[in-house]
C-alpha positions as CSV (number, residue, x, y, z in Angstrom):
1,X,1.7,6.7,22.4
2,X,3.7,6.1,19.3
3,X,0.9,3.7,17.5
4,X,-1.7,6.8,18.3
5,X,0.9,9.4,16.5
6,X,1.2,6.8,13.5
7,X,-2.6,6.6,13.1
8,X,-2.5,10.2,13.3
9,X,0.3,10.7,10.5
10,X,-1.5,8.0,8.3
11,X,-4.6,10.4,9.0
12,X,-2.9,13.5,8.1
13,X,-0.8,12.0,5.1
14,X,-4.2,10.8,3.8
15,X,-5.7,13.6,3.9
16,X,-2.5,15.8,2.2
17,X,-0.9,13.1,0.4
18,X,-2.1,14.7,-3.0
19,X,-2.2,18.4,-2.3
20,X,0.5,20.8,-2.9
21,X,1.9,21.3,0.1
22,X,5.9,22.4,0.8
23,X,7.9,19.0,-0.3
24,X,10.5,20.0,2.6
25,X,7.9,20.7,5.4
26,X,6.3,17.3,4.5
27,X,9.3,14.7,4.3
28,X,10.5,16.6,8.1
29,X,7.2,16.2,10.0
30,X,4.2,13.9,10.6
31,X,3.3,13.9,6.8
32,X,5.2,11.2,4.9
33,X,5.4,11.6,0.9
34,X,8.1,9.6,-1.3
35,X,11.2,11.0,-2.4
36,X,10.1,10.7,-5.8
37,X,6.3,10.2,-7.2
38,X,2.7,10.2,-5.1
39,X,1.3,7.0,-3.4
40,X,-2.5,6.5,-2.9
41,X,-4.4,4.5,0.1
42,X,-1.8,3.5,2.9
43,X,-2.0,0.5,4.6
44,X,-0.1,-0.3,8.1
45,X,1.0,-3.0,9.5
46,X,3.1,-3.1,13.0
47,X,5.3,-6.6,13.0
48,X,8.4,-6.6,15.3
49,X,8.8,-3.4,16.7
50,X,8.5,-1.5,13.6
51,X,5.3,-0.2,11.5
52,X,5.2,-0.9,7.7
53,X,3.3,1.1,5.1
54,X,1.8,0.2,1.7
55,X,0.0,1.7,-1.0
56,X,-0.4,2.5,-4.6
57,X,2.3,3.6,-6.2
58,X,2.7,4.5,-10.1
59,X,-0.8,2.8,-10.9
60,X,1.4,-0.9,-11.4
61,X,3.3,-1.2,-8.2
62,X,3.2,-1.3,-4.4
63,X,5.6,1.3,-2.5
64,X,6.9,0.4,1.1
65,X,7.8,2.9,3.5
66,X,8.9,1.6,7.3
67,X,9.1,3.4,10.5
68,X,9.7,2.7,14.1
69,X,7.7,5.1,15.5
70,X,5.1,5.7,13.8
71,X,6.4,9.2,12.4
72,X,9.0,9.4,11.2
73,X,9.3,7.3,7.7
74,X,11.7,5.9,5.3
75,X,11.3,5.2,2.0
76,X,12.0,1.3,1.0
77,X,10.7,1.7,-2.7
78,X,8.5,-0.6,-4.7
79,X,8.3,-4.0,-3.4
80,X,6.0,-5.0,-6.1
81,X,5.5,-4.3,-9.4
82,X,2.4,-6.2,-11.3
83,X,3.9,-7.5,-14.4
84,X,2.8,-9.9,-16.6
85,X,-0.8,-9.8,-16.4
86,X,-3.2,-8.8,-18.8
87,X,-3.9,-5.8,-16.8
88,X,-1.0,-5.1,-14.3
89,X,-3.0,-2.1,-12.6
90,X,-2.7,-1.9,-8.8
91,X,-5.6,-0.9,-6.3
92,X,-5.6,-0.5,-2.7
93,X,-2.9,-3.2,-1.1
94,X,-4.3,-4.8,2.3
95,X,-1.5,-6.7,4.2
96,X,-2.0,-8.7,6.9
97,X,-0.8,-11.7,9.2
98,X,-1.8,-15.4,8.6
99,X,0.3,-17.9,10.6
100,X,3.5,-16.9,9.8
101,X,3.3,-15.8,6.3
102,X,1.6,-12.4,5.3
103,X,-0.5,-12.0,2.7
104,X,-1.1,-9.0,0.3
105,X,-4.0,-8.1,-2.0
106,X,-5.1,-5.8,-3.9
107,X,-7.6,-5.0,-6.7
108,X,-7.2,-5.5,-10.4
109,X,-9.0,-4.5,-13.5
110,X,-10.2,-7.1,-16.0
111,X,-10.5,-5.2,-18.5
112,X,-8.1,-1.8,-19.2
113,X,-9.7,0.5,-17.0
114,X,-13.2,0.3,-16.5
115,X,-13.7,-2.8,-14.4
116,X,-12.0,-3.8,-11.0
117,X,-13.1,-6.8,-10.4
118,X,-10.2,-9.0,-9.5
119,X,-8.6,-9.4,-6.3
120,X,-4.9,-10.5,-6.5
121,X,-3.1,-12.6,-3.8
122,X,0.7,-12.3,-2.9
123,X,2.4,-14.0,0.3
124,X,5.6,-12.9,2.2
125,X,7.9,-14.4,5.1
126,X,9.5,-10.9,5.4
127,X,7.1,-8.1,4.1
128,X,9.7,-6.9,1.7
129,X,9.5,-10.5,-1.0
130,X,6.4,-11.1,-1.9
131,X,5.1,-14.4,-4.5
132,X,2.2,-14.1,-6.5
133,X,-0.7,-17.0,-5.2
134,X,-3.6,-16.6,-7.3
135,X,-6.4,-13.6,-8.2
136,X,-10.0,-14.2,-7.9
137,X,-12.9,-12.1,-9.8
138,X,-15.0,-9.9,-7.1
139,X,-18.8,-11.1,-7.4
140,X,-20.2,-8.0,-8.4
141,X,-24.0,-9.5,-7.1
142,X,-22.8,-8.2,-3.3
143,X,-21.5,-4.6,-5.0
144,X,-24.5,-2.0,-5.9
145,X,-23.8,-0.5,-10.1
């Protein structure tokens, strides 16, 4: 029952996570916001007894927020912040399990703006540290203009 009342936040703070609804009512119920900022395209994952959330934060960085239930959330902050690339922008984070590391991506720009077509790799032994692998360029010939 808790996992289908997470999906159900996640849907719910999805769908609200950008409009302007009452701070107060929002960081109380099923919709979880930050404390400070907006965050874009959530991703879950459920390790150990307890649900972990990422997503866009600040254009350059990846915000975590855990729960236990699925519900109730609280904020961890960023847990990574793309520095020291030509183009530190961050897009949609995916986490997910591979043996016993995890391993983040997400999508980077190659050029200022206009282009995302680089995938960046990160790995983690406990979601919250995460070490930058490698980034790859997205062939654009399986992508419609």
């Amino acid at each position: 029952m808790a996992r289908l009342l997470g999906l159900l936040s996640l849907l719910v703070l999805a769908a609200l996570s950008g409009a302007g609804a009452d701070d107060q009512a929002i960081r109380k119920g099923l919709i979880y916001r930050p404390a400070s900022g907006q965050f874009w395209d959530p991703s879950v994952i459920y390790v150990a007894g307890q649900y972990y959330m990422y997503s866009m934060y600040g254009g350059d960085s990846v915000w975590l927020a855990t729960s236990k239930d699925g519900v109730h959330w609280t904020d961890y902050g960023v847990v990574l912040k793309s520095e020291g690339f030509k183009n530190n922008r961050v897009r949609k984070p995916y986490v997910t399990k591979i043996g016993d590391k995890f391993i983040l991506n997400h999508g980077a720009f190659t050029d200022q703006g206009t282009n995302n077509k680089l995938l960046r790799f990160y790995e983690s032994q406990d979601l919250i540290h995460w070490k930058y692998l490698y980034e790859i360029p997205i062939d654009t010939n399986f992508y419609r203009s």
